[in-house]
C-alpha positions in Angstrom: 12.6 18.4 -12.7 12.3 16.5 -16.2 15.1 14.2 -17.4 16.0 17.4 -19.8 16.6 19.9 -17.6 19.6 18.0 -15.4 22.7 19.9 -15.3 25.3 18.5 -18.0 29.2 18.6 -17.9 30.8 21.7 -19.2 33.1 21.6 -22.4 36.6 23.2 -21.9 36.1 26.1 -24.5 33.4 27.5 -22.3 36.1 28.9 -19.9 38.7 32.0 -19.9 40.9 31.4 -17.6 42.7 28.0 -16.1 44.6 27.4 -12.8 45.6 23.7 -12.3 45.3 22.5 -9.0 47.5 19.2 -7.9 44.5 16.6 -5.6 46.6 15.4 -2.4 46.3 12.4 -0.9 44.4 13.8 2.1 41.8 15.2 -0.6 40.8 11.5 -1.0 37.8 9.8 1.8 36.8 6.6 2.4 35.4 5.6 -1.0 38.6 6.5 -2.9 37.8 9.8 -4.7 38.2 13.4 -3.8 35.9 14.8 -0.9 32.7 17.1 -2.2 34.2 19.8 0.2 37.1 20.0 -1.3 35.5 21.2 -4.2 34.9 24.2 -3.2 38.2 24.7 -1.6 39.0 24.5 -5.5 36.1 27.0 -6.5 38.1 29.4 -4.0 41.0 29.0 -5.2 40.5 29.1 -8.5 38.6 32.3 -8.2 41.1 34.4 -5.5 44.4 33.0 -7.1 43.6 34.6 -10.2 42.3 37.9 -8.6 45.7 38.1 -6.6 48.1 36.7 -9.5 46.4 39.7 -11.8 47.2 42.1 -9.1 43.8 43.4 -8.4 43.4 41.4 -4.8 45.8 41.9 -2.3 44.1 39.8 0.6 45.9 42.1 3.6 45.7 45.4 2.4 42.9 45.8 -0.2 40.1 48.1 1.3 37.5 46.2 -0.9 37.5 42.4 -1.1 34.7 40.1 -2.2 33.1 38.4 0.6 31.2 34.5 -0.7 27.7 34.8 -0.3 26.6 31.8 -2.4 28.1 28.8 -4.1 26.9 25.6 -5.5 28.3 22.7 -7.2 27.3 19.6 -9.8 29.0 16.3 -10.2 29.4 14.1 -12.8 32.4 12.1 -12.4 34.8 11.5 -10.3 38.4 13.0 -9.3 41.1 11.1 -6.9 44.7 11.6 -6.0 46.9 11.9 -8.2 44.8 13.6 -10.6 45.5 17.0 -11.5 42.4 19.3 -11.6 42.1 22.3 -14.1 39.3 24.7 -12.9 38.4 26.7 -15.7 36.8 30.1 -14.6 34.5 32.1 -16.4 31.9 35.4 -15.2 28.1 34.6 -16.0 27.1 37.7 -14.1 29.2 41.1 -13.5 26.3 43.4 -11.5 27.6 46.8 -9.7 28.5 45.2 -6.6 28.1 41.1 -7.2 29.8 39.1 -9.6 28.8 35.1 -10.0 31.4 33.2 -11.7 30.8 29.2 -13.1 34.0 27.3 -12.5 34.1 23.9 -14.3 36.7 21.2 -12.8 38.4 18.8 -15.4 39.9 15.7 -14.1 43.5 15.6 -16.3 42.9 16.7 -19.7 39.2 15.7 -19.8 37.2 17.0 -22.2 34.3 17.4 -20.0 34.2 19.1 -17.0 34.1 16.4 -13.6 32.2 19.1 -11.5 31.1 22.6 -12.4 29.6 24.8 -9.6 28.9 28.5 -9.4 30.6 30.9 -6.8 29.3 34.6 -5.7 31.4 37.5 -4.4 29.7 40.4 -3.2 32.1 43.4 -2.8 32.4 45.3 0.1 34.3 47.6 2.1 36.7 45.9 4.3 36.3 48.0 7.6 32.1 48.5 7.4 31.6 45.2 5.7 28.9 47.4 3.7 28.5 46.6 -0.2 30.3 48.5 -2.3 30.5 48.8 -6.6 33.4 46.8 -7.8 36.6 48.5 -8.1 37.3 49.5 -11.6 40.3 47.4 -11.8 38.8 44.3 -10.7 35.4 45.0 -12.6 37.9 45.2 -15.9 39.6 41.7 -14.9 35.9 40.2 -14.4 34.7 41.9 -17.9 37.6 39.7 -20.0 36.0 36.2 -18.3 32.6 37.0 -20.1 
């Protein structure tokens, strides 16, 4: 991999939609910043709490729900407690039965994204665990995060 091909940062008007997420102090390890796993705690909730605050996920009943089958993440600096993250959430794919969203973490009010990773859901039916196309109302919540 050349020098200009490494992932860069993410500005914040690359984004649709923002849910901030408080760090706690158990989010820190041993070198003082925020865990790499917790990161995608974040990605997941980023993703499902806006699903379920739209009203198109209901995570008991729905009889389609989007099951992870890929995520990935890049750093570039560093968050700690007490920051305050703001994952900002966008779709980069919307397919008939997968959807890959980026999600860009901004320590505070940081310009640049701290981390930004990529998270894919592929739908299926909750009982067969067999894909399935997107429901309609979910598919029109993805389409406004293009």
């Amino acid at each position: 991999m050349t020098a200009d091909a490494r992932p860069q940062p993410t500005e914040r008007s690359r984004y649709r939609h923002f849910s901030a997420i408080p760090t706690r102090w158990a989010d820190n390890d041993a070198y003082g910043h925020v865990n790499n796993v917790v990161y995608y705690a974040w990605f997941d909730t980023a993703v499902n709490q806006h699903l379920i605050e739209a009203g198109v996920l209901d995570v008991v009943a729905s009889p389609v729900i989007g099951l992870v089958v890929e995520t990935r993440c890049n750093y570039f600096s560093s968050i700690a407690f007490p920051d305050t993250v703001h994952a900002g959430l966008r779709v980069v794919h919307l397919g008939g039965a997968s959807v890959r969203y980026e999600i860009g973490l901004f320590r505070e009010d940081a310009p640049l994204a701290s981390a930004v990773g990529e998270f894919v859901h592929v739908y299926v039916d909750r009982a067969t665990q067999r894909p399935v196309a997107i429901p309609e109302t979910v598919r029109n919540l993805l389409s406004t995060l293009r």
